[in-house]
CHARMM-style PDB file with segment names, atoms N, HN, CA, C and O in Angstrom:
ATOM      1  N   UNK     1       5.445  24.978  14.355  1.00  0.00      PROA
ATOM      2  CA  UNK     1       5.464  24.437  13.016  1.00  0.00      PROA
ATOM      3  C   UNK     1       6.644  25.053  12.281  1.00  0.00      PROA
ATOM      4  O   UNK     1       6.823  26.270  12.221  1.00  0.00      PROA
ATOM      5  N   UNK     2       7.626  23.928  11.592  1.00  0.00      PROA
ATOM      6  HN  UNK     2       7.480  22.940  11.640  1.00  0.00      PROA
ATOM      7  CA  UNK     2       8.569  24.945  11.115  1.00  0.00      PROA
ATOM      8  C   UNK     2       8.534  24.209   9.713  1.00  0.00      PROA
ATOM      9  O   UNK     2       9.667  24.384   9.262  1.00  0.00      PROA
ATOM     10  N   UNK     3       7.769  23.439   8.756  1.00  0.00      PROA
ATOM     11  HN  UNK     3       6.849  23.296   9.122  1.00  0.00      PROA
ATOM     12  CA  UNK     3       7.860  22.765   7.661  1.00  0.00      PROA
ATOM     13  C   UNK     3       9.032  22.062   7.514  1.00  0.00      PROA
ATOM     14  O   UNK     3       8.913  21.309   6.548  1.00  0.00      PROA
ATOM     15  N   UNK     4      10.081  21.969   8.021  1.00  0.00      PROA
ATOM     16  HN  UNK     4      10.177  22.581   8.806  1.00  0.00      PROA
ATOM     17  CA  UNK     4      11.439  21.603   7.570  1.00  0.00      PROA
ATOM     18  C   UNK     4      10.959  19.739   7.746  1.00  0.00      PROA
ATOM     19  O   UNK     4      10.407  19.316   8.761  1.00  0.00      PROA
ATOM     20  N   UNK     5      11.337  18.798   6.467  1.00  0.00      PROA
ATOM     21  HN  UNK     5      11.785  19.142   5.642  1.00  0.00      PROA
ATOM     22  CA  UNK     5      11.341  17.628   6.982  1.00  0.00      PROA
ATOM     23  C   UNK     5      11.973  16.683   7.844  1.00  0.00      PROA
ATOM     24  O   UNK     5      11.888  15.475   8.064  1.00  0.00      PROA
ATOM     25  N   UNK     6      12.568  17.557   8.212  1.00  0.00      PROA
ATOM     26  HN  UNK     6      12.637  18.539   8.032  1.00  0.00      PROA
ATOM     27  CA  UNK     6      13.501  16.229   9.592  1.00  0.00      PROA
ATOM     28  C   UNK     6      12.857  17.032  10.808  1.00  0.00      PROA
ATOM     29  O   UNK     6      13.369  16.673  11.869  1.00  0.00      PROA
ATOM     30  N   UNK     7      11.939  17.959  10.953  1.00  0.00      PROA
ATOM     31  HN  UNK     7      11.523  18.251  10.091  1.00  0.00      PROA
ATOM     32  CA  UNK     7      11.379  18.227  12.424  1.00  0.00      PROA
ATOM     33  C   UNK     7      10.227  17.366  12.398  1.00  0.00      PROA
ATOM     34  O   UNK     7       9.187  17.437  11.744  1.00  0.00      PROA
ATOM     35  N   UNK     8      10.652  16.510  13.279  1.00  0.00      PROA
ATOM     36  HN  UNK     8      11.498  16.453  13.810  1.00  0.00      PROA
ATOM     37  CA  UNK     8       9.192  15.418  13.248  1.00  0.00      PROA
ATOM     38  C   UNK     8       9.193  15.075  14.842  1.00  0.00      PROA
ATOM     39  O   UNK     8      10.187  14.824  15.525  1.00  0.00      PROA
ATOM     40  N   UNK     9       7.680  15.132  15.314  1.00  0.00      PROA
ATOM     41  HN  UNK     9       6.873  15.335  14.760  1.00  0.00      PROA
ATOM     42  CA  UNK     9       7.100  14.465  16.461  1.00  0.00      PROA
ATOM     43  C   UNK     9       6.295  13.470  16.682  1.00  0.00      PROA
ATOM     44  O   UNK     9       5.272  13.433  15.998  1.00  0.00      PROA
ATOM     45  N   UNK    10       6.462  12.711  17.396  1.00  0.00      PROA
ATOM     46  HN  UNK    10       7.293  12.741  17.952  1.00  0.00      PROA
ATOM     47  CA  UNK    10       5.069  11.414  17.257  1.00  0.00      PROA
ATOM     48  C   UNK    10       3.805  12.178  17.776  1.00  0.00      PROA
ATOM     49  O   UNK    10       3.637  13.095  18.580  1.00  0.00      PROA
ATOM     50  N   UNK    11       2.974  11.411  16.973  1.00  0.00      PROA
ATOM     51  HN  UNK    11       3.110  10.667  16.319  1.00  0.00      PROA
ATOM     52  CA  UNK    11       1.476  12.218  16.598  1.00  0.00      PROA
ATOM     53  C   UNK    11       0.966  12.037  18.117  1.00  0.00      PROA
ATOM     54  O   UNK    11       0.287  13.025  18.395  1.00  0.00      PROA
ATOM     55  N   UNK    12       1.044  11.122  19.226  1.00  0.00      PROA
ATOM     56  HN  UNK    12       1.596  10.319  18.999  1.00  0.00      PROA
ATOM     57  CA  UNK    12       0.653  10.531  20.086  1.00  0.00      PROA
ATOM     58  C   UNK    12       1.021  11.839  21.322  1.00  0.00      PROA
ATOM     59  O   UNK    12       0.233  12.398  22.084  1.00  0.00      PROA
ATOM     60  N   UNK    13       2.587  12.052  21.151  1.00  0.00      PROA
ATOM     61  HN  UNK    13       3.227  11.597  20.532  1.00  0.00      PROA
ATOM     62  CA  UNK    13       3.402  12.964  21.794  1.00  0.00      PROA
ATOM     63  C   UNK    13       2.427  14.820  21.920  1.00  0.00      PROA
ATOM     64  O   UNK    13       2.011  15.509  22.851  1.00  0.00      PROA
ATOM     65  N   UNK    14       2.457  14.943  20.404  1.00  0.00      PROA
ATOM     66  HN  UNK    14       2.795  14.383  19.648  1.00  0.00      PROA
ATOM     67  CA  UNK    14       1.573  16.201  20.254  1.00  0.00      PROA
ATOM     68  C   UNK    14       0.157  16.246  20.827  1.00  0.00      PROA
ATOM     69  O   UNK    14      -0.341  17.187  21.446  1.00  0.00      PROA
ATOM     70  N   UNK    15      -0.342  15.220  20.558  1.00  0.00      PROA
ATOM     71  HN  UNK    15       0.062  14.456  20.056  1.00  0.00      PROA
ATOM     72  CA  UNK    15      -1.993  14.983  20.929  1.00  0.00      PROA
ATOM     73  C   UNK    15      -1.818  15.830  22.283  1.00  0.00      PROA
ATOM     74  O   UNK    15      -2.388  16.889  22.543  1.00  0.00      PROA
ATOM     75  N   UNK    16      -0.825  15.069  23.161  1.00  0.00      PROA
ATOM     76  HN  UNK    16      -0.363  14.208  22.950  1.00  0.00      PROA
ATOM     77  CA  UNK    16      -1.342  14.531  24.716  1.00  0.00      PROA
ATOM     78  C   UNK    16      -0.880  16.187  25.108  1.00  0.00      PROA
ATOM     79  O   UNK    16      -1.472  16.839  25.968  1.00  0.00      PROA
ATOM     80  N   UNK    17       0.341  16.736  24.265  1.00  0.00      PROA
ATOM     81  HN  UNK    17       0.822  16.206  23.566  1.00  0.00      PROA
ATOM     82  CA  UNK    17       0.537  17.809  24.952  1.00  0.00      PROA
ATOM     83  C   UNK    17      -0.408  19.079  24.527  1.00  0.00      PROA
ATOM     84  O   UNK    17      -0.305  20.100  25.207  1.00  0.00      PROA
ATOM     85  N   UNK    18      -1.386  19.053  23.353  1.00  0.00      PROA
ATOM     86  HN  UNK    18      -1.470  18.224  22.800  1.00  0.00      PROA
ATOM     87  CA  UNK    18      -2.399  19.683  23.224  1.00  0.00      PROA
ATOM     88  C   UNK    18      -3.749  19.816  24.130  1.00  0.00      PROA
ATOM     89  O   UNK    18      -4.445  20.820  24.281  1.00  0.00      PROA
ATOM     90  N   UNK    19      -3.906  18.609  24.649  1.00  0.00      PROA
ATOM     91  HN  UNK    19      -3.340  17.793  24.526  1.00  0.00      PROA
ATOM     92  CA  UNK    19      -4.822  18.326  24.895  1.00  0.00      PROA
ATOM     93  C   UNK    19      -4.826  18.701  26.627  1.00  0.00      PROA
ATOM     94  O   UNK    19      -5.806  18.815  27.362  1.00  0.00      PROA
ATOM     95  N   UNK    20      -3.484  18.830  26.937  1.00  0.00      PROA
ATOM     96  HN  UNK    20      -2.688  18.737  26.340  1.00  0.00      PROA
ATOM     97  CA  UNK    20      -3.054  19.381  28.404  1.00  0.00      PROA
ATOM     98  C   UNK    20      -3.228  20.750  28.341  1.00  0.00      PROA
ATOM     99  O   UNK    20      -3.690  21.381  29.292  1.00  0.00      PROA
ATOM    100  N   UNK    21      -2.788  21.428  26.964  1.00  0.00      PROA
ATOM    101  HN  UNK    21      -2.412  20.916  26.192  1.00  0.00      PROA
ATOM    102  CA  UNK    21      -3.095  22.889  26.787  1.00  0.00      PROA
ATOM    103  C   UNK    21      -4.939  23.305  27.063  1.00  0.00      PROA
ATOM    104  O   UNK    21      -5.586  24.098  27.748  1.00  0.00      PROA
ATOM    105  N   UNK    22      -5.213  22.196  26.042  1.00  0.00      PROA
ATOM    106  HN  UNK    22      -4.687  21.552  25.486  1.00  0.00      PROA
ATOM    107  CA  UNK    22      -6.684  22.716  26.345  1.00  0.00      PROA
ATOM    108  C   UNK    22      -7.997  22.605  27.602  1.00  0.00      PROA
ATOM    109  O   UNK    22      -9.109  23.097  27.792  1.00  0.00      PROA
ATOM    110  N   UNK    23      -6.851  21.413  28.426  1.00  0.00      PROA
ATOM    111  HN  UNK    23      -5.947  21.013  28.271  1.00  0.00      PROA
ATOM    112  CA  UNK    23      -7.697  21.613  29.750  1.00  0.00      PROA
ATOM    113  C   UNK    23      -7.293  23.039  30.454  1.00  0.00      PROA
ATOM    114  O   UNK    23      -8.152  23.734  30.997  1.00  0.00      PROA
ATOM    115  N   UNK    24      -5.850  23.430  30.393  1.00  0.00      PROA
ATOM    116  HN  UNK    24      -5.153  22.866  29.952  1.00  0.00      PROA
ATOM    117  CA  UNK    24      -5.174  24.382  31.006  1.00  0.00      PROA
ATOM    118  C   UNK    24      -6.212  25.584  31.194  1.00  0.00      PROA
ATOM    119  O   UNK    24      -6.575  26.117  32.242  1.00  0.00      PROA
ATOM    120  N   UNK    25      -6.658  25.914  29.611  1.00  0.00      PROA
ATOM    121  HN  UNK    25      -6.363  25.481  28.759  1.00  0.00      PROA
ATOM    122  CA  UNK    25      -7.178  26.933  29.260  1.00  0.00      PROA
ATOM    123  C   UNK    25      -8.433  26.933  29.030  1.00  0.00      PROA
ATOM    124  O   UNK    25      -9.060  27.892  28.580  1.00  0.00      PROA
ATOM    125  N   UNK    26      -8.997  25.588  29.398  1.00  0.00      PROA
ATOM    126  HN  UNK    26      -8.488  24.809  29.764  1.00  0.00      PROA
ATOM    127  CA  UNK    26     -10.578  25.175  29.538  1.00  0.00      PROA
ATOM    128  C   UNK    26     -11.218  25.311  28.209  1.00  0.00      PROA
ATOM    129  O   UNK    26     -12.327  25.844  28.262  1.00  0.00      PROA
ATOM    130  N   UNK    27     -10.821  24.979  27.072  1.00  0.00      PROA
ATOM    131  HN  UNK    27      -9.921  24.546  27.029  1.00  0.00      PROA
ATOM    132  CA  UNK    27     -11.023  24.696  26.167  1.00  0.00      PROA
ATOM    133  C   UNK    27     -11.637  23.144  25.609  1.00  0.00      PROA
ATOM    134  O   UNK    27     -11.265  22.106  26.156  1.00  0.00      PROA
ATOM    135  N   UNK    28     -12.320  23.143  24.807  1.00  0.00      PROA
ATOM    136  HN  UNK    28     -12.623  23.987  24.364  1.00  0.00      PROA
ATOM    137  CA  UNK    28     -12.790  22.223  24.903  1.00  0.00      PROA
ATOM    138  C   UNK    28     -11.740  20.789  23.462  1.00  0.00      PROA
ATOM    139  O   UNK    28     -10.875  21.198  22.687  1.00  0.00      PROA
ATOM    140  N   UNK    29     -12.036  19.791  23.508  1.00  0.00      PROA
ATOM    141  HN  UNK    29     -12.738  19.459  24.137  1.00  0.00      PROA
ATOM    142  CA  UNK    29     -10.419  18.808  23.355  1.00  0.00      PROA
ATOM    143  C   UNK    29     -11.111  18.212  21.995  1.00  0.00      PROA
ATOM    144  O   UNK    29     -12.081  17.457  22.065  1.00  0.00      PROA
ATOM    145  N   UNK    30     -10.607  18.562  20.919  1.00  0.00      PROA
ATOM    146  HN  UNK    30      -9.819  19.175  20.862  1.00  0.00      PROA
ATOM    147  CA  UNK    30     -10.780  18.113  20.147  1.00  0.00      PROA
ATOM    148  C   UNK    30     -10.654  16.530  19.802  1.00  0.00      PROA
ATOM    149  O   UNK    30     -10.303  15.917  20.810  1.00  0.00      PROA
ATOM    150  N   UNK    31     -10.853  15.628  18.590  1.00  0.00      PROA
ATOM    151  HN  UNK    31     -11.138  16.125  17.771  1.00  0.00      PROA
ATOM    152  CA  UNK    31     -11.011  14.262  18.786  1.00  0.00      PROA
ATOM    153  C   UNK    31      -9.142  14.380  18.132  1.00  0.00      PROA
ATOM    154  O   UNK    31      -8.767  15.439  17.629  1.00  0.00      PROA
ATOM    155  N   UNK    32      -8.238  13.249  18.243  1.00  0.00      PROA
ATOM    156  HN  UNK    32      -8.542  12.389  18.652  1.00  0.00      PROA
ATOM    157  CA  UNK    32      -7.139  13.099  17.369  1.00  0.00      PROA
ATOM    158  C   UNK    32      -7.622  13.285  15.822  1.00  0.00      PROA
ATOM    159  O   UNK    32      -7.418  14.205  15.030  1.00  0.00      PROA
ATOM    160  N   UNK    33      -8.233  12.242  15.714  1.00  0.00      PROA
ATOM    161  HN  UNK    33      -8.399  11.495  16.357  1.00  0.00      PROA
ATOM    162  CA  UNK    33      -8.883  12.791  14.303  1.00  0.00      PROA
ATOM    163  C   UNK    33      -9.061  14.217  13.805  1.00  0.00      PROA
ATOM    164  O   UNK    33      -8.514  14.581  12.763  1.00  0.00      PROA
ATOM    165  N   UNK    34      -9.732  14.937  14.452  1.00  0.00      PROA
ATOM    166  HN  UNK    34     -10.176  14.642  15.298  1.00  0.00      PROA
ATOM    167  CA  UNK    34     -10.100  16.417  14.331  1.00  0.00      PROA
ATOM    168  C   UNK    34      -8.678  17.049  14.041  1.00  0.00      PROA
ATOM    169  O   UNK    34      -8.198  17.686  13.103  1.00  0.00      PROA
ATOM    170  N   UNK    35      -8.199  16.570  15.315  1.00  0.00      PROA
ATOM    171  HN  UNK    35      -8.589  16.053  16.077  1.00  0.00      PROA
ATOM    172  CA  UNK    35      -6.477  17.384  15.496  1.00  0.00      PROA
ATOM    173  C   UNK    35      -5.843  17.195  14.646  1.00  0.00      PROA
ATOM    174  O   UNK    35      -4.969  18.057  14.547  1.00  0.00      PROA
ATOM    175  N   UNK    36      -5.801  16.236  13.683  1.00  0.00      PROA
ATOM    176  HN  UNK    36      -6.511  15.536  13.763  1.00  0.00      PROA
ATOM    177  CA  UNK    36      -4.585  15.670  12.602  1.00  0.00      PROA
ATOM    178  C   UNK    36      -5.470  16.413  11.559  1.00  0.00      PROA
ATOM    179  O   UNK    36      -4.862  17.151  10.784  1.00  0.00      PROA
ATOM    180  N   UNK    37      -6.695  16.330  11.443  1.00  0.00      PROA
ATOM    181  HN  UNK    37      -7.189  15.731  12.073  1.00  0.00      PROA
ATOM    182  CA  UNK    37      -6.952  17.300   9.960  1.00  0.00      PROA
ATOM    183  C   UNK    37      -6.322  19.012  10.184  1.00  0.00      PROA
ATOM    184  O   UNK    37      -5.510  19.759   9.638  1.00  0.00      PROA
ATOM    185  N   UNK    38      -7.150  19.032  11.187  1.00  0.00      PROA
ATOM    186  HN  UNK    38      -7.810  18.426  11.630  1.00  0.00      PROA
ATOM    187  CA  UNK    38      -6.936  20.759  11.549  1.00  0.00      PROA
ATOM    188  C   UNK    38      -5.750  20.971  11.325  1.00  0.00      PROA
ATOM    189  O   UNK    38      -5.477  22.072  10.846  1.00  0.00      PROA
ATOM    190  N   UNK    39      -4.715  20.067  11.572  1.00  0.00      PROA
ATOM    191  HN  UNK    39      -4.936  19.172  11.961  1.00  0.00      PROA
ATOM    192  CA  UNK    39      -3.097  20.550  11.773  1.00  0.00      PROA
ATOM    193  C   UNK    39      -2.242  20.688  10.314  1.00  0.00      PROA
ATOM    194  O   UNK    39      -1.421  21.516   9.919  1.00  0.00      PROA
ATOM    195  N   UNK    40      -2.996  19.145   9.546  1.00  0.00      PROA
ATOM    196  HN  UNK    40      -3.663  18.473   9.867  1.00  0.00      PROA
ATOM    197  CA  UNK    40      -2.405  19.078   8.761  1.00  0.00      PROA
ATOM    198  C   UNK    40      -2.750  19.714   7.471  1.00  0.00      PROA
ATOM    199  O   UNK    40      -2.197  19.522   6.388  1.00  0.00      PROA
ATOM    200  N   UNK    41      -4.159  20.828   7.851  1.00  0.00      PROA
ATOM    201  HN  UNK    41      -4.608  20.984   8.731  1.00  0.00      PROA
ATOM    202  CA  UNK    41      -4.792  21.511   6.567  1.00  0.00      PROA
ATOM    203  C   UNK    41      -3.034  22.456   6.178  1.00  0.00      PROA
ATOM    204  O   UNK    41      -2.983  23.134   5.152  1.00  0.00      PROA
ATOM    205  N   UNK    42      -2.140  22.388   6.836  1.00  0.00      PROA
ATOM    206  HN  UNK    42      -2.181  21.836   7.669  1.00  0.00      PROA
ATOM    207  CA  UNK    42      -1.029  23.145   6.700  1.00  0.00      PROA
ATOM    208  C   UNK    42      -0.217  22.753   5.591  1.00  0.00      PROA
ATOM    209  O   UNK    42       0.394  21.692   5.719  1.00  0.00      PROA
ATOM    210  N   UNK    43      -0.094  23.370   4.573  1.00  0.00      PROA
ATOM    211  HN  UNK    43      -0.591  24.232   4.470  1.00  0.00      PROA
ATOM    212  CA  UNK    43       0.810  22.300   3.505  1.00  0.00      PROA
ATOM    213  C   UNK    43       2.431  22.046   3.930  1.00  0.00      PROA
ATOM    214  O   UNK    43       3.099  21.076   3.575  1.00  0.00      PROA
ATOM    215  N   UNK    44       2.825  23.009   4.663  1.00  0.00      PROA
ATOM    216  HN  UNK    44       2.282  23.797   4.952  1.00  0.00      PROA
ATOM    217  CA  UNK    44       4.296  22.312   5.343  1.00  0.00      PROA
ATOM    218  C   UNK    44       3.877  21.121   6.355  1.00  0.00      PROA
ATOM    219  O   UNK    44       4.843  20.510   6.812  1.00  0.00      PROA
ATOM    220  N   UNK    45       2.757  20.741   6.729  1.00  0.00      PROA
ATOM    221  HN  UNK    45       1.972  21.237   6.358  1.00  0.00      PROA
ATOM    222  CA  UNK    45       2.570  19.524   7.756  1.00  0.00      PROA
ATOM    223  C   UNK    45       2.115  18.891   7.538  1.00  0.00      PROA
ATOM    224  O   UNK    45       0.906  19.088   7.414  1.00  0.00      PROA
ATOM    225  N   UNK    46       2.703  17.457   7.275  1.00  0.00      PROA
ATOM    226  HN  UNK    46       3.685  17.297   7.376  1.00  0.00      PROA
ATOM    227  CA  UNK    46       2.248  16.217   7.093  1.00  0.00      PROA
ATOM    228  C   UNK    46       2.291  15.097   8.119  1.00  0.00      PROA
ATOM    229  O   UNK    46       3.184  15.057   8.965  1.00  0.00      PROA
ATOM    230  N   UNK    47       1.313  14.177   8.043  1.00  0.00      PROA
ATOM    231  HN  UNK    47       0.587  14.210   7.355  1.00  0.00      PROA
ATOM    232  CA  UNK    47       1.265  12.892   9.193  1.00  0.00      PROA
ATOM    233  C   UNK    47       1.619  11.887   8.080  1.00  0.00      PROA
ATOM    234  O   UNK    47       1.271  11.647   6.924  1.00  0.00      PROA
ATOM    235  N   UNK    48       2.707  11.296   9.238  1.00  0.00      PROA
ATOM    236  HN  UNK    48       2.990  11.490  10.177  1.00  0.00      PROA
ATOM    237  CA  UNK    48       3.448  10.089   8.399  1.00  0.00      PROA
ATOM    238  C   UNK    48       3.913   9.182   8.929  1.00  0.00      PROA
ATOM    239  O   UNK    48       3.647   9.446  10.102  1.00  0.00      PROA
ATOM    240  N   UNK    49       4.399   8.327   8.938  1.00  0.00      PROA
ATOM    241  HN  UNK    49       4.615   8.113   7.985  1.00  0.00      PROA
ATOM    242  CA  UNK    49       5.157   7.101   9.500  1.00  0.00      PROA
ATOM    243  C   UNK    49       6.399   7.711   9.602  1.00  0.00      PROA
ATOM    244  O   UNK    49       6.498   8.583   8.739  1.00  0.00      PROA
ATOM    245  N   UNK    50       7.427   7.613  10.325  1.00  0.00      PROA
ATOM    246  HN  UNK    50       7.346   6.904  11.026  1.00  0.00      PROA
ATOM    247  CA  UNK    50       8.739   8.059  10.918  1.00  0.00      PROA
ATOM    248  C   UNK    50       9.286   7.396  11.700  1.00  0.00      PROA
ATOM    249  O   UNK    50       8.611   6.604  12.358  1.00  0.00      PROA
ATOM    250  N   UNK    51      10.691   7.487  11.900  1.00  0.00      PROA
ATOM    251  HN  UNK    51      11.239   8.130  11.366  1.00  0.00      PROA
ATOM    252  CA  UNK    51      11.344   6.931  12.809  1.00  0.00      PROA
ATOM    253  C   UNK    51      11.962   8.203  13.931  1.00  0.00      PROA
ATOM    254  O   UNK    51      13.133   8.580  13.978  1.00  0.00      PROA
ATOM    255  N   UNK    52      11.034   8.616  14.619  1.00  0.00      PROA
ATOM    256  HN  UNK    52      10.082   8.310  14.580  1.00  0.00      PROA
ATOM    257  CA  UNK    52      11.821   9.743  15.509  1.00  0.00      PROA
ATOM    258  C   UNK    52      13.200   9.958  16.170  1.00  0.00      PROA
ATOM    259  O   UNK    52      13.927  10.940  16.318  1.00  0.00      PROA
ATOM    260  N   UNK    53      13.249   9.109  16.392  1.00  0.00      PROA
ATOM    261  HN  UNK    53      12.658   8.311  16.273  1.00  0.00      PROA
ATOM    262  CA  UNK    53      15.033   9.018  17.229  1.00  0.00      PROA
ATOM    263  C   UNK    53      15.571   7.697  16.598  1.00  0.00      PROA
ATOM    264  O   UNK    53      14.842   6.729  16.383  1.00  0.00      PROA
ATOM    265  N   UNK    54      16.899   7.733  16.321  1.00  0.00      PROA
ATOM    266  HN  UNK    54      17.491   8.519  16.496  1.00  0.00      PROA
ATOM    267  CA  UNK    54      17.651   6.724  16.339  1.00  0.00      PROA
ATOM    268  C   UNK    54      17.413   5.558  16.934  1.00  0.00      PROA
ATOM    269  O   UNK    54      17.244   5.433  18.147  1.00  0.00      PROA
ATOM    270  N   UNK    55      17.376   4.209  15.708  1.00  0.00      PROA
ATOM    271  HN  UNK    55      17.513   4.311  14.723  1.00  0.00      PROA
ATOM    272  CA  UNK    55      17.445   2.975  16.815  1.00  0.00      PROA
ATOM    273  C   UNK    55      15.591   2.751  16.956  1.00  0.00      PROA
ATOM    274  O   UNK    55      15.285   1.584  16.708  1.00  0.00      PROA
ATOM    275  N   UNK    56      14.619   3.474  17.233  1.00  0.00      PROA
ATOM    276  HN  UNK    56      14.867   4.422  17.434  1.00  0.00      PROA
ATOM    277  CA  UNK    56      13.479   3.224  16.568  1.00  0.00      PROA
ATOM    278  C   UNK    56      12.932   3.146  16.132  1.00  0.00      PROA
ATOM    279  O   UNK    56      13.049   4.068  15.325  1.00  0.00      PROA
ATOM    280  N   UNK    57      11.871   2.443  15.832  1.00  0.00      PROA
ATOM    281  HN  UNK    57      11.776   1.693  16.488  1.00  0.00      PROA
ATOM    282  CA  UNK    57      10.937   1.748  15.309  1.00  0.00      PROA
ATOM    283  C   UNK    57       9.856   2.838  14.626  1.00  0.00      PROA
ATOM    284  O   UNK    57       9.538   3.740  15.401  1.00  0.00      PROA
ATOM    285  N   UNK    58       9.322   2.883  13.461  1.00  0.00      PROA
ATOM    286  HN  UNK    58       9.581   2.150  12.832  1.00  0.00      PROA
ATOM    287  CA  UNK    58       8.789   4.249  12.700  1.00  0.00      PROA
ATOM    288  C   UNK    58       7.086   3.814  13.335  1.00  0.00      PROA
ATOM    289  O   UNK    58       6.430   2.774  13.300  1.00  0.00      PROA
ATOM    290  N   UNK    59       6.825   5.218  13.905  1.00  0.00      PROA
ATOM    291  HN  UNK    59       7.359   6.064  13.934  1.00  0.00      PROA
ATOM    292  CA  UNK    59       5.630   4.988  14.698  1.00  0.00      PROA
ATOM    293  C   UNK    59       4.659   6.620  13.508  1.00  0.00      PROA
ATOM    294  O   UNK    59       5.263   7.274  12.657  1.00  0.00      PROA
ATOM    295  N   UNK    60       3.588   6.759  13.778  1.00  0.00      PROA
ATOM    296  HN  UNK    60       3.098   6.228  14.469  1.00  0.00      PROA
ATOM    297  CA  UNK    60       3.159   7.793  13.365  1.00  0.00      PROA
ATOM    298  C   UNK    60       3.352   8.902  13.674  1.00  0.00      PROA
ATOM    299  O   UNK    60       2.932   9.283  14.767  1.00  0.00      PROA
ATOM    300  N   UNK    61       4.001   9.726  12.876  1.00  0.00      PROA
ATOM    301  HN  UNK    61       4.342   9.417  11.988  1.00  0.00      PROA
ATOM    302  CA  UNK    61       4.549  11.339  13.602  1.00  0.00      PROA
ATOM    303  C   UNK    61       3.962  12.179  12.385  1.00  0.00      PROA
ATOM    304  O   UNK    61       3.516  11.716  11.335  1.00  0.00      PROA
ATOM    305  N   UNK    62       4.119  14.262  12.965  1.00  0.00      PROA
ATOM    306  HN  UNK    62       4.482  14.638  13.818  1.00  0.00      PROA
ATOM    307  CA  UNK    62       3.722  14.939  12.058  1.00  0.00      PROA
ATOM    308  C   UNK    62       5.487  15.273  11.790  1.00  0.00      PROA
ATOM    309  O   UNK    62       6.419  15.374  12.587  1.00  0.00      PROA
ATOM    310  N   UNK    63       5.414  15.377  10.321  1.00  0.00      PROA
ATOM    311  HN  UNK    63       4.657  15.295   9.674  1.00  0.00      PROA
ATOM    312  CA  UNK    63       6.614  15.854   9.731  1.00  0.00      PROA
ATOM    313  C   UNK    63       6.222  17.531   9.328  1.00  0.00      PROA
ATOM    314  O   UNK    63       5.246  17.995   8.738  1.00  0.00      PROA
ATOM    315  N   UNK    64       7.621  18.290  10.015  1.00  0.00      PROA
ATOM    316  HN  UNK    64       8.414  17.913  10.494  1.00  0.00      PROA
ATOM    317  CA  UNK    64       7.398  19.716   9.746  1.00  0.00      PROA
ATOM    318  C   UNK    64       7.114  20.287  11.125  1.00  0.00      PROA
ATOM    319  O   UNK    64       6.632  21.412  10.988  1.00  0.00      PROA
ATOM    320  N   UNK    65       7.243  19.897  12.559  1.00  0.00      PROA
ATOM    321  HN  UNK    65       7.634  18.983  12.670  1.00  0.00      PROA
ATOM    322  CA  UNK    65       6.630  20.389  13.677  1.00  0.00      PROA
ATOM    323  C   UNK    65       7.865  19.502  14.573  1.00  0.00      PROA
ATOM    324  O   UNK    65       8.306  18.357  14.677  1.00  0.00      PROA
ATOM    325  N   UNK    66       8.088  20.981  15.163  1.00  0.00      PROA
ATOM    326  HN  UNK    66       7.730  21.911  15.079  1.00  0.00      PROA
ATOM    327  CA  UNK    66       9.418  20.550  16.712  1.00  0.00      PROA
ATOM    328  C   UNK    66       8.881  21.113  17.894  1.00  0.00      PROA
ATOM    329  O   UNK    66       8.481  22.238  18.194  1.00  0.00      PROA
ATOM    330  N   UNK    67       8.978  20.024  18.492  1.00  0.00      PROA
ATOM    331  HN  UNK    67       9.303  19.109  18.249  1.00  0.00      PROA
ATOM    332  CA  UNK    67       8.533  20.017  20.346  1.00  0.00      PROA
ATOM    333  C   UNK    67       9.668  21.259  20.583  1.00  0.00      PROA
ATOM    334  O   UNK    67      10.780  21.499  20.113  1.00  0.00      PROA
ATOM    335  N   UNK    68       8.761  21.926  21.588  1.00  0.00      PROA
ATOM    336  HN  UNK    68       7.858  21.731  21.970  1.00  0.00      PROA
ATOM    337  CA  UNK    68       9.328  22.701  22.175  1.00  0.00      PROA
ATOM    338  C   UNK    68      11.247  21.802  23.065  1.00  0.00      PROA
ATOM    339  O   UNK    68      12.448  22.072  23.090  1.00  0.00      PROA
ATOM    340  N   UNK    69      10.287  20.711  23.602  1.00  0.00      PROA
ATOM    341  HN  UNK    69       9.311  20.491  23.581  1.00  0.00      PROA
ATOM    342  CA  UNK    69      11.463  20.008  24.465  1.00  0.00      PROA
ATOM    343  C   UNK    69      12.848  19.978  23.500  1.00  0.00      PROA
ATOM    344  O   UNK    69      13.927  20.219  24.043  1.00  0.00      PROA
ATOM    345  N   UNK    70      12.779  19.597  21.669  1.00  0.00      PROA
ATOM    346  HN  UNK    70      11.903  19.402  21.229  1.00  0.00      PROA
ATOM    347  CA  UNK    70      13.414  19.603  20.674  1.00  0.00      PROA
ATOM    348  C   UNK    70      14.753  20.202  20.676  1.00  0.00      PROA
ATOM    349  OT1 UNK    70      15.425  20.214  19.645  1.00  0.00      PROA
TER     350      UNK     70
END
């Protein structure tokens, strides 16, 4: 999480790589729903409509959060 508004990920992107964490570590997988409150109780993190990369189409992303891959 770095609050800055141009670090943005699609919400879809984060889910899937959370949710790989929490089998990893046998944790149990929260719902997306769950995940987008929990995340976004953060006041630097917001879920929003975005256009992540150039040239696409604004899909739902959290603004304020960079993929490691980033």
């Amino acid at each position: 999480m770095t609050g800055e508004p141009d670090d943005v990920v699609r919400k879809e992107q984060l889910y899937q790589a959370f949710k790989s964490y929490c089998r990893e570590e046998r944790i149990s997988i929260p719902t997306k729903q769950e995940f987008t409150e929990t995340l976004t109780e953060d006041p630097q993190i917001e879920a929003s409509r975005r256009t992540p990369e150039p040239g696409a189409d604004q899909v739902p992303c959290y603004v304020g959060v960079r993929s490691r891959a980033s």
